[in-house]
KOLVEX-377757 format. One line per 5 residues: number of its first residue (from 1); their letters; for each residue x, y, z of C-alpha. Coordinates in Angstrom, 3 decimals. Last residue first. Layout:
BEGIN
NUM = a = X Y Z  ...
END
This chain:
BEGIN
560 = xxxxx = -0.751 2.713 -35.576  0.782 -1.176 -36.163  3.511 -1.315 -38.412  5.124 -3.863 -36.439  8.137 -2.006 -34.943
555 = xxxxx = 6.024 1.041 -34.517  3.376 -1.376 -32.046  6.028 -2.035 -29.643  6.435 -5.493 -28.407  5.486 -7.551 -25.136
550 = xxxxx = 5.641 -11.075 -25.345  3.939 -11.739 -22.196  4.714 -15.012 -19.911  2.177 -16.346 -17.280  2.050 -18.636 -14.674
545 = xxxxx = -0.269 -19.805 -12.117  -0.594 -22.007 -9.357  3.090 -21.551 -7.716  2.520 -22.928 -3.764  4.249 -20.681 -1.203
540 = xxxxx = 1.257 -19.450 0.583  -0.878 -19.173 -2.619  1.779 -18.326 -5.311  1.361 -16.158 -8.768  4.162 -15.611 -11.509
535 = xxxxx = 4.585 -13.526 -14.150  6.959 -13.541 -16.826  7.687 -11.228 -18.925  9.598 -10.600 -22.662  10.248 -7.194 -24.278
530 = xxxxx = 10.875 -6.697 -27.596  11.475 -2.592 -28.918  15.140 -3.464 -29.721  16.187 -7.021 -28.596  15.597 -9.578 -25.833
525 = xxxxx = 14.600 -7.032 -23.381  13.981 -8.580 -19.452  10.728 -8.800 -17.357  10.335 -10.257 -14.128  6.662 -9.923 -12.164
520 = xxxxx = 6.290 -11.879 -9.203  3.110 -12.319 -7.315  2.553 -13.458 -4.002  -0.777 -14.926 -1.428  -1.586 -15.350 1.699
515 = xxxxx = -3.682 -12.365 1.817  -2.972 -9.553 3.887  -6.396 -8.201 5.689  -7.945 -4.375 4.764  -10.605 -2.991 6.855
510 = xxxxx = -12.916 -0.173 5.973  -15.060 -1.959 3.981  -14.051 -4.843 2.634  -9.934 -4.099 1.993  -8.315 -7.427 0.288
505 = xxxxx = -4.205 -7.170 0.355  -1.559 -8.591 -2.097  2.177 -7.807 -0.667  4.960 -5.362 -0.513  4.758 -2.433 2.190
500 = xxxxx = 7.938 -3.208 4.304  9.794 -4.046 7.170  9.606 -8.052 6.618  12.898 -8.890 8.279  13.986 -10.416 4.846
495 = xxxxx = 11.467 -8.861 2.279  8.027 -9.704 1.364  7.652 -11.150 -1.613  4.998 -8.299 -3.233  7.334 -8.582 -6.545
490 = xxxxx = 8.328 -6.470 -9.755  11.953 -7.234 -11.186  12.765 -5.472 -14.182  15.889 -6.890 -16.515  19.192 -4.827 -16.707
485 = xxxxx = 20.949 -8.060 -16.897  22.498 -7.794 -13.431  19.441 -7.604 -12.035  16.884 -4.466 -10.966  13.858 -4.472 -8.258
480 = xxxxx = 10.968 -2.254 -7.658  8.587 -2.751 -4.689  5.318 -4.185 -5.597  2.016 -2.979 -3.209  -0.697 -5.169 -5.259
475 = xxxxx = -4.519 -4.206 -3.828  -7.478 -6.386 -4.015  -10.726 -3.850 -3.762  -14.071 -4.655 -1.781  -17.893 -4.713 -2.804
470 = xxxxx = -17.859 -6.257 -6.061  -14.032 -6.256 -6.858  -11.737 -3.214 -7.950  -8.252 -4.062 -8.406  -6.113 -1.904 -7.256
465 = xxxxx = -2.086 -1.505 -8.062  0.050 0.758 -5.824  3.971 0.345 -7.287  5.990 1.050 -4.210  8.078 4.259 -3.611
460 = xxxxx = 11.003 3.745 -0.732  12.829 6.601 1.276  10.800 6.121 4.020  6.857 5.171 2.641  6.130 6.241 -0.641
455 = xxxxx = 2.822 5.323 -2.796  2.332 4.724 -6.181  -0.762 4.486 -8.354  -2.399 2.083 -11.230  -5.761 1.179 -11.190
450 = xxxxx = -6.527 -2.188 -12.787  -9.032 -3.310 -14.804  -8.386 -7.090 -16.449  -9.375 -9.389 -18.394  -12.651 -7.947 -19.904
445 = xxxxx = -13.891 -10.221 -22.716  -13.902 -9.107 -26.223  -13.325 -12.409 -27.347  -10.379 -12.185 -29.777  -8.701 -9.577 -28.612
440 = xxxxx = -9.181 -10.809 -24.917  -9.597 -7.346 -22.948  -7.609 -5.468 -20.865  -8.016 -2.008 -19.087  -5.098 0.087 -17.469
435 = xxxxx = -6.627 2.531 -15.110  -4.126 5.639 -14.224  -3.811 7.094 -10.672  -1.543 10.053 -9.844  -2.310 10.415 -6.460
430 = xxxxx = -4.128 8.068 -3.677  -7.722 9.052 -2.887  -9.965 7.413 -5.859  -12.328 9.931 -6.330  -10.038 13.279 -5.699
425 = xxxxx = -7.808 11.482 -8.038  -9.767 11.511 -10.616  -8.657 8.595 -12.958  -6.457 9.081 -16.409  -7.074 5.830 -19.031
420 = xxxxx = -4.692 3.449 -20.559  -5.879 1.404 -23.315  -5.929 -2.321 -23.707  -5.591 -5.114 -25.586  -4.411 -8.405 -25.262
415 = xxxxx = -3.570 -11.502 -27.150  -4.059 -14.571 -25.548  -2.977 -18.357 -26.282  -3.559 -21.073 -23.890  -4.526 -22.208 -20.112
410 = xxxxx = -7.564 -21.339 -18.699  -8.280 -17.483 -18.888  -7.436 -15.330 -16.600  -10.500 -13.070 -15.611  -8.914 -10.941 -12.956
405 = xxxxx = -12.164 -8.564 -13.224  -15.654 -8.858 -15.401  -17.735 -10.845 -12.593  -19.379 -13.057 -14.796  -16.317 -13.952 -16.629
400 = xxxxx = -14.430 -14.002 -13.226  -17.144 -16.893 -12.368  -16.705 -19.359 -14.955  -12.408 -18.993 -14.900  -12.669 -19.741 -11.323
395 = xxxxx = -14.336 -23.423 -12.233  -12.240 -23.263 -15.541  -9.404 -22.957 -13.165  -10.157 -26.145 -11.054  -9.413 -28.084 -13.389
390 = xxxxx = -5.872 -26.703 -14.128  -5.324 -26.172 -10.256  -3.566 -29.385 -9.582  -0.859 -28.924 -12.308  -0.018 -25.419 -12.601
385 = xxxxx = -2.045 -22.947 -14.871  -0.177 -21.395 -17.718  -1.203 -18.827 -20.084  0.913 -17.623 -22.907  0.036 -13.732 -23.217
380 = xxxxx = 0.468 -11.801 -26.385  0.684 -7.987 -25.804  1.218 -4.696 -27.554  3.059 -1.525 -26.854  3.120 2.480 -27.638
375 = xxxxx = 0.109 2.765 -24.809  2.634 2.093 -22.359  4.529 4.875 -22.607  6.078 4.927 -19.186  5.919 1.305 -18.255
370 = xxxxx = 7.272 -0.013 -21.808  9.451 3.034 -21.976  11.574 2.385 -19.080  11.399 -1.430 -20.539  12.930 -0.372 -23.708
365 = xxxxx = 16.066 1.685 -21.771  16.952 -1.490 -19.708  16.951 -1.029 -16.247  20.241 -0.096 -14.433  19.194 3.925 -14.810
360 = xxxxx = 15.982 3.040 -12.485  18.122 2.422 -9.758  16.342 0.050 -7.176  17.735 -1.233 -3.624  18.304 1.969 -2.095
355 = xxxxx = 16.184 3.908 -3.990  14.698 5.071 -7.248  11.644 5.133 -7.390  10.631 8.661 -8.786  13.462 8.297 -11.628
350 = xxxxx = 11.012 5.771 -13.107  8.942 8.492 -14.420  5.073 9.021 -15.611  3.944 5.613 -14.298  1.463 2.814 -16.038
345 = xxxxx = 2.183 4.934 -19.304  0.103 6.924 -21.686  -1.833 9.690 -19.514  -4.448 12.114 -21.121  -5.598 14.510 -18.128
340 = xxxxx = -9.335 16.677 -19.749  -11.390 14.908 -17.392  -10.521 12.622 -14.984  -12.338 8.645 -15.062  -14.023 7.534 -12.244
335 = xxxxx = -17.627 8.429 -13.663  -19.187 5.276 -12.311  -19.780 3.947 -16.275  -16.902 4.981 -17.143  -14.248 3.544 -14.944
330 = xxxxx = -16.461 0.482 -15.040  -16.830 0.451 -18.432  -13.597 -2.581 -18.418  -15.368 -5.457 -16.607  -17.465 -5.161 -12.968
325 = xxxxx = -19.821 -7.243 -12.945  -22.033 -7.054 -9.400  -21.238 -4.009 -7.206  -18.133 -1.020 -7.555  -15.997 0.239 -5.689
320 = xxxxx = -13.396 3.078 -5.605  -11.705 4.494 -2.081  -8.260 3.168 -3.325  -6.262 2.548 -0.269  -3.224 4.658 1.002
315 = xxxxx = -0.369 3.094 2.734  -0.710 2.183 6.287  -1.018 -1.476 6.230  2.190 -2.157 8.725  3.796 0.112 10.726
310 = xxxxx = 7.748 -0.260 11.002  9.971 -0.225 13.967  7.423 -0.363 17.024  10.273 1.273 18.859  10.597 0.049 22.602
305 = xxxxx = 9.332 2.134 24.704  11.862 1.643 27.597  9.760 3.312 30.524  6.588 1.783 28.941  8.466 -1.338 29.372
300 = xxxxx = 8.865 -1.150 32.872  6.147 -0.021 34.409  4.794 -3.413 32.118  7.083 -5.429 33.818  6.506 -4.413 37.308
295 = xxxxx = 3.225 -4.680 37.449  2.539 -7.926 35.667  5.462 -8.873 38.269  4.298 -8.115 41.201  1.116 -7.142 41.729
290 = xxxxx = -0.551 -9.561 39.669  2.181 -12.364 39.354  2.890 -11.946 43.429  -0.761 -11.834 43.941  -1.607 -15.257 41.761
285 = xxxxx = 1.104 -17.716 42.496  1.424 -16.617 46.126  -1.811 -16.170 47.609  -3.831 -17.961 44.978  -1.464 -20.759 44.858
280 = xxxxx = -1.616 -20.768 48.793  -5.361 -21.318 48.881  -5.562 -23.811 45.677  -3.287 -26.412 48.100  0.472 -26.942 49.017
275 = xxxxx = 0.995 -30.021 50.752  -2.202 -31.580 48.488  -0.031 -34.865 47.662  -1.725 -36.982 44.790  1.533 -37.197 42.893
270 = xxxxx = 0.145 -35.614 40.064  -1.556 -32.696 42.130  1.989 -32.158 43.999  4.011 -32.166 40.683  1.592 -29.353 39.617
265 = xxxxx = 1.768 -27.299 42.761  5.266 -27.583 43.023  5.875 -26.883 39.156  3.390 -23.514 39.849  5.332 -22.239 42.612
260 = xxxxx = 8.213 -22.377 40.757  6.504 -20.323 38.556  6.193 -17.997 41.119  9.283 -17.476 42.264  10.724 -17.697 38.673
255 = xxxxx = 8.127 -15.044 37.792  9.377 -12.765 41.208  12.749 -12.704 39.644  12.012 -11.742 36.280  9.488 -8.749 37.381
250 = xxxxx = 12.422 -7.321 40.300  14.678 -7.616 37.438  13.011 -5.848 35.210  11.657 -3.165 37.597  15.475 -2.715 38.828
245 = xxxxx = 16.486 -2.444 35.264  14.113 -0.107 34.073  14.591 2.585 37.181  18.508 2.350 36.397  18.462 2.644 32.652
240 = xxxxx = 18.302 -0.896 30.725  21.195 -2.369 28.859  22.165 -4.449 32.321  18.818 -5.960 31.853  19.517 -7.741 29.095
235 = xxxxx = 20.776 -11.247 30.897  17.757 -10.617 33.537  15.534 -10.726 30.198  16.799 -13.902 28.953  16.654 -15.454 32.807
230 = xxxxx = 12.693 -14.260 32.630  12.006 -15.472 29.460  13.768 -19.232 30.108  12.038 -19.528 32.551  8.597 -18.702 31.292
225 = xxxxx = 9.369 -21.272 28.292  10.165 -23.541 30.753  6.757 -22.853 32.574  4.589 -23.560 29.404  6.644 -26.764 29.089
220 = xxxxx = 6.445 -27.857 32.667  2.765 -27.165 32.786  1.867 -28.844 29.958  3.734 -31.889 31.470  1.797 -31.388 34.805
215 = xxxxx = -1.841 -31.164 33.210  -0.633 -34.115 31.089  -0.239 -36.105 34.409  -3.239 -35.499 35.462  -6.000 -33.619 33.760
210 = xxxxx = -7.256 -33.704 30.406  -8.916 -30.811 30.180  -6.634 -28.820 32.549  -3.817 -29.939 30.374  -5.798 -28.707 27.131
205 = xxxxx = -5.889 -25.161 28.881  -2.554 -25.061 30.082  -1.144 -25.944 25.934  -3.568 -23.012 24.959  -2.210 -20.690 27.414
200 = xxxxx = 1.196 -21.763 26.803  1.050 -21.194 22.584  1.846 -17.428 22.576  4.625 -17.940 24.905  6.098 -21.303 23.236
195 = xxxxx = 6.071 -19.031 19.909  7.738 -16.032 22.054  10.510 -18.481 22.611  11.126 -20.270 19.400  10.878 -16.758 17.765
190 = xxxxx = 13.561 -15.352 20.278  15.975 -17.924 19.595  15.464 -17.991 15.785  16.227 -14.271 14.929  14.626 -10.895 16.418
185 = xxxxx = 15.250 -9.319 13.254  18.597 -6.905 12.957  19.438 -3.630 14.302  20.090 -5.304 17.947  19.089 -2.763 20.004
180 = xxxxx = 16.354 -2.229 18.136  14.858 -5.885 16.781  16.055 -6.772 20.790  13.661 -3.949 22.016  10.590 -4.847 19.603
175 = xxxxx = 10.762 -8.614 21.082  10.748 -7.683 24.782  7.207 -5.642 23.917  6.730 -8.771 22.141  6.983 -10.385 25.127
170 = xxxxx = 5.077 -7.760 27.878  2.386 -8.153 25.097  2.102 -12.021 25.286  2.831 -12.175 29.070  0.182 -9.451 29.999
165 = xxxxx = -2.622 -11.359 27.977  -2.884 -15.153 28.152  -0.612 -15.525 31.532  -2.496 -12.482 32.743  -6.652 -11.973 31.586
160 = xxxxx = -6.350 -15.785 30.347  -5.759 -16.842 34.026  -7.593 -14.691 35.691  -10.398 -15.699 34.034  -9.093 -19.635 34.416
155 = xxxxx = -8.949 -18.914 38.173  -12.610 -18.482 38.550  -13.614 -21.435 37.009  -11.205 -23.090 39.227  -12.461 -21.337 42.219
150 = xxxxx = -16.416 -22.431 41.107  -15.043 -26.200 40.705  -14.874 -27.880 37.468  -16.854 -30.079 35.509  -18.873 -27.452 33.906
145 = xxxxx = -22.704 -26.595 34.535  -21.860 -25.821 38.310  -19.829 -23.004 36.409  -22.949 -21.234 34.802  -23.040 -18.684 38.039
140 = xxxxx = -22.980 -15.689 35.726  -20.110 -14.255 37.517  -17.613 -17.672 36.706  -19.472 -18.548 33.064  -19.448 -14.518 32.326
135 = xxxxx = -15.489 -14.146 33.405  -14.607 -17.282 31.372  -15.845 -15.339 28.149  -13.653 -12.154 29.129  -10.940 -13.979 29.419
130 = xxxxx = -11.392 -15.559 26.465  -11.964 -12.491 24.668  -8.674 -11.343 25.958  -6.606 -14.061 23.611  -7.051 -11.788 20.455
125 = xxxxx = -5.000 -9.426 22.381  -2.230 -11.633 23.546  -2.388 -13.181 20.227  -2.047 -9.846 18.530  1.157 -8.874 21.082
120 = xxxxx = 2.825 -12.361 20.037  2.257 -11.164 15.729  3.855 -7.792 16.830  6.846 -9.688 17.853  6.579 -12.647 15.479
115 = xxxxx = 7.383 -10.196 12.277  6.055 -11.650 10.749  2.614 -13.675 10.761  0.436 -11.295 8.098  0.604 -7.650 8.543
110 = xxxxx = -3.600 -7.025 7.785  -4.779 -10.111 9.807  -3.049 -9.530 12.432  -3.678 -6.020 13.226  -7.289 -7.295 12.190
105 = xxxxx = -6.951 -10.066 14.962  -5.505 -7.453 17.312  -8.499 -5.183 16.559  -11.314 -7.632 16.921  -9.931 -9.051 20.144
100 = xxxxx = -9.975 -5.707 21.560  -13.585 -5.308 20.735  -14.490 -8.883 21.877  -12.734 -7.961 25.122  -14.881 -5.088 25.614
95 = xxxxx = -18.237 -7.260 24.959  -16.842 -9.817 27.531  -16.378 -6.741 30.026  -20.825 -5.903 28.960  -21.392 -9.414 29.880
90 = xxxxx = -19.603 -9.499 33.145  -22.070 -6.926 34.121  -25.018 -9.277 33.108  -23.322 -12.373 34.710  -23.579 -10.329 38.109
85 = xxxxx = -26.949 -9.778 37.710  -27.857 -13.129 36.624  -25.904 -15.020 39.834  -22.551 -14.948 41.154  -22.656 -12.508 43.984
80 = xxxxx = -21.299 -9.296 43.401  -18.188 -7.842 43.392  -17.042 -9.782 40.106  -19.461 -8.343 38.093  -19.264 -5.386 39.572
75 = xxxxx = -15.312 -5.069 38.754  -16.032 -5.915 35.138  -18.884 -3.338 34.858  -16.381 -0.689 36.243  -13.907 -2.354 33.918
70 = xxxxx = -16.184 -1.632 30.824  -16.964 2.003 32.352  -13.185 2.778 32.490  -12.296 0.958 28.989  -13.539 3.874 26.889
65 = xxxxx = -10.115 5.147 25.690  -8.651 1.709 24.949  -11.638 0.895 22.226  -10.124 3.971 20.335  -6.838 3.482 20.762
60 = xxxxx = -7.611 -0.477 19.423  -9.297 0.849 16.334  -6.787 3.540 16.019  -4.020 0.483 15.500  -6.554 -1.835 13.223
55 = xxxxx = -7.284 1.135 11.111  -3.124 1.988 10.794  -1.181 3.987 13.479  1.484 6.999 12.617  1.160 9.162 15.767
50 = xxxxx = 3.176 6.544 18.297  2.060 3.571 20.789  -0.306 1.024 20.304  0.936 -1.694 21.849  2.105 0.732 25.075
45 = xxxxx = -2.025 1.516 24.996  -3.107 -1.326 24.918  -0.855 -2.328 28.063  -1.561 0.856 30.056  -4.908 0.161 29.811
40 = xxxxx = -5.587 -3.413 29.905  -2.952 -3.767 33.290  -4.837 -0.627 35.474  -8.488 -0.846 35.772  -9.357 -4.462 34.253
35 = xxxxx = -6.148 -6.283 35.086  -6.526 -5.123 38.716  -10.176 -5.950 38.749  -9.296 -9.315 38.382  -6.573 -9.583 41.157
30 = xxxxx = -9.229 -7.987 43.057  -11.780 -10.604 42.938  -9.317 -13.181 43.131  -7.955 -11.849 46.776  -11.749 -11.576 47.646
25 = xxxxx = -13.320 -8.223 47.897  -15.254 -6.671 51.143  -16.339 -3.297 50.289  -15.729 0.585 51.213  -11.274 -0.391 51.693
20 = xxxxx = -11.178 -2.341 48.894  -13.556 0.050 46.620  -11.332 2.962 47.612  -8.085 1.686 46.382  -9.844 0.080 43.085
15 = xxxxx = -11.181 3.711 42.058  -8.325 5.583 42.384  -6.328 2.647 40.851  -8.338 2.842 38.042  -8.367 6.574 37.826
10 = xxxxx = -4.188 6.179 37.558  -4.675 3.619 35.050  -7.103 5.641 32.962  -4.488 9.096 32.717  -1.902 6.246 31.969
5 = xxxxx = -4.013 4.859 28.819  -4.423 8.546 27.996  -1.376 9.165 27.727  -1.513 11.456 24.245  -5.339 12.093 23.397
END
């Protein structure tokens, strides 16, 4: 349902209005159920934005659309007195929070780190839980069990449901407008900045652990960081329409109020001077944040929408799995393969991927018919595990043999082979999906079973390569590359500015989580009907395997 999240805020405030004025509330207690009415709403639902979501992106729509009866529990749990009652209402807002931290660390999870704008937004999200968490210690009376006062307690919810939550999001909302206006990625400045955002809360935190002075310097950090946000965002302002500037400006002004506020309050605990005490923070740190600029800023940027600009993990997914060993039958033995289709090549025509970064007519004529006749070649691998994961690959090397899939052996001598075999589309869910099995020649061991597809997203088509594992599938997205040598470049690197679908993914059930790891494929003719590959494999940007192919066609050896 399309604004939604602003159909909720405006019940929320319906509902706040007329619980002020029917029952007595304290200036924290409706500070809180501000955020929980009005703030989570619109603000999951601004992170959200747009038709074309992935799981983690309809998870969060989803939770967003039943928030009213979680904040109605979160506004009775602050309403009443602190006690078991209370702590069970506050119980059922943690659960809530859990559920949004679940889908920003799964948003996370499945994009990787870059581009820092989303990855601020997921923090912000992930960081709700512990809002929701101090919100059960503060209701459920457990604060006399902590070394800190009841208001403090109390102040540390609010705390991690605004500086830990609306400043994150209202960020990389920030973040998605400068990638758009300025056509480019966010660059250094603005990832040194939203880092310091996404880090405050935690830097606070430890302060208020420790106490004076580190309190203070955290402080001054997390509130130079602040600063500099709101003086950044005054500067761009003047690129805003009229309603979007004043709200910006009004937001960046009252944060340098009040996080002025802050330094005086912090240099005043240090020194041991109470001039300004935990009364007039509340008043004027806490209601002009709340009402001021949380409310403000987030008007504002769901007037600008700022474009999202890519959405990550939205390609298809092969539905296959399988349980225990898994090997080269597989496809038979589940009934995966398609009846009466014969395919002979990994992909029926390079043409299909051609784009701005890839024509297929620069790649070498041999290698066109490697990939779309594959069935015409042969293969001899040369195995080579890097130093420091040599022993350790006979460990792995043990359990892929039992489990019949990505069985590399340890280092040596291989020759391959394989067949190509047609899968049922209808079965798998993408289109056009081929299984390439390998075996060890001399063995008979299953190597490898992958299921070949493509997928387009824009005016790109990526190589879609699963892997079917015991309960879950690894999937290669590889864009296409060419060099100057009319050699094949395959590779899940991502890209500068990281808009794209390359990379190695796990899906377990329905969700699917980037690994940290890369694979790059080059291969290159070194004469008629002789191909030569390498491929190499990284964990985070450590090489641990490589592996080069001497690929030939079986004519030119007198092979049938």
């Amino acid at each position: 349902m399309e604004k939604s999240g602003t159909l909720l805020a405006l019940a929320g405030t319906i509902i706040l209005m007329a619980w002020v004025i029917i029952f007595d509330m304290s200036l924290i207690d409706i500070v809180l159920s501000f955020s929980f009415l009005i703030l989570v709403p619109l603000l999951l639902e601004e992170a959200v934005r747009g038709k074309e979501n992935n799981r983690a992106e309809h998870w969060i729509n989803n939770v967003m659309i039943t928030s009213l009866p979680f904040a109605g529990a979160g506004m009775l749990s602050v309403a009443l007195p602190a006690g078991q009652e209370a702590g069970a209402w506050a119980v059922l807002w943690l659960f809530f929070t859990i559920l949004i931290a679940v889908g920003g660390l799964m948003r996370l999870l499945g994009r990787g780190w870059r581009p820092v704008q989303e990855t601020v937004i997921d923090l912000g999200l992930i960081y709700m839980a512990a809002g929701g968490g101090w919100l059960v210690i503060s209701s459920g009376g457990l604060s006399r069990y902590l070394p800190y006062s009841e208001t403090i307690v109390q102040l540390t919810a609010v705390h991690f449901h605004y500086a830990a939550f609306v400043v994150p999001v209202v960020t990389g909302l920030f973040g998605r407008w400068l990638v758009s206006y300025k056509k480019k990625p966010a660059g250094l400045p603005y990832t040194v900045l939203a880092s310091g955002i996404a880090a405050g809360p935690v830097l606070v935190a430890l302060g208020l652990r420790q106490g004076s002075p580190t309190e203070t310097v955290m402080v001054i950090i997390y509130v130079s960081f602040i600063l500099w946000l709101s003086v950044w965002w005054l500067w761009c302002s003047a690129e805003f329409n009229m309603w979007s500037k004043i709200a910006i400006r009004l937001s960046a002004l009252l944060l340098i109020i009040t996080m002025s506020v802050s330094l005086f309050y912090s240099f005043g605990m240090m020194n041991g001077s109470y001039w300004f005490g935990i009364s007039d923070m509340i008043r004027w740190h806490g209601l002009l944040n709340a009402f001021g600029f949380s409310l403000f800023s987030v008007l504002a940027w769901r007037d600008i929408k700022p474009d999202r600009g890519y959405i990550y993990t939205s390609f298809p997914i092969s539905k296959l799995r399988t349980k225990g060993h898994v090997g080269n039958d597989a496809i038979f033995n589940k009934g995966w393969v398609a009846r009466h289709v014969h395919e002979e090549g990994l992909l029926d025509h390079f043409h299909a991927y051609r784009s701005e970064n890839f024509d297929p007519a620069k790649v070498s004529a041999t290698i066109r018919q490697f990939y779309e006749h594959t069935d015409q070649f042969s293969l001899r691998a040369h195995v080579l595990w890097q130093k420091g994961f040599r022993r350790l690959s006979t460990l792995i090397n043990k359990w892929t043999l039992r489990m019949g899939q990505i069985n590399v052996p340890p280092s040596g001598e291989v020759s391959m082979t394989g067949e190509i075999v047609a899968i049922d589309d209808d079965q798998d869910g993408r289109e056009g999906v081929r299984a390439w099995t390998r075996k060890n020649e001399q063995t008979g061991d299953s190597i490898f079973t992958a299921l070949y597809s493509s997928h387009a997203n824009g005016r790109e088509r990526y190589l879609n390569i699963a892997l079917p594992l015991p309960l879950g599938i690894m999937t290669g997205v590889l864009r296409l590359l060419h060099d100057r040598e009319r050699g094949l470049i395959l590779t899940s690197e991502r890209r500068k500015g990281g808009k794209g679908d390359e990379g190695i993914y796990l899906t377990l059930g329905n969700w699917t989580i980037r690994l940290p790891m890369r694979e790059h494929f080059y291969v290159k003719e070194v004469s008629k009907g002789k191909l030569n590959a390498s491929h190499e494999m990284k964990v985070f940007s450590i090489t641990f395997l490589k592996i080069k192919y001497i690929i030939e066609e079986k004519k030119s050896r007198g092979q049938n």
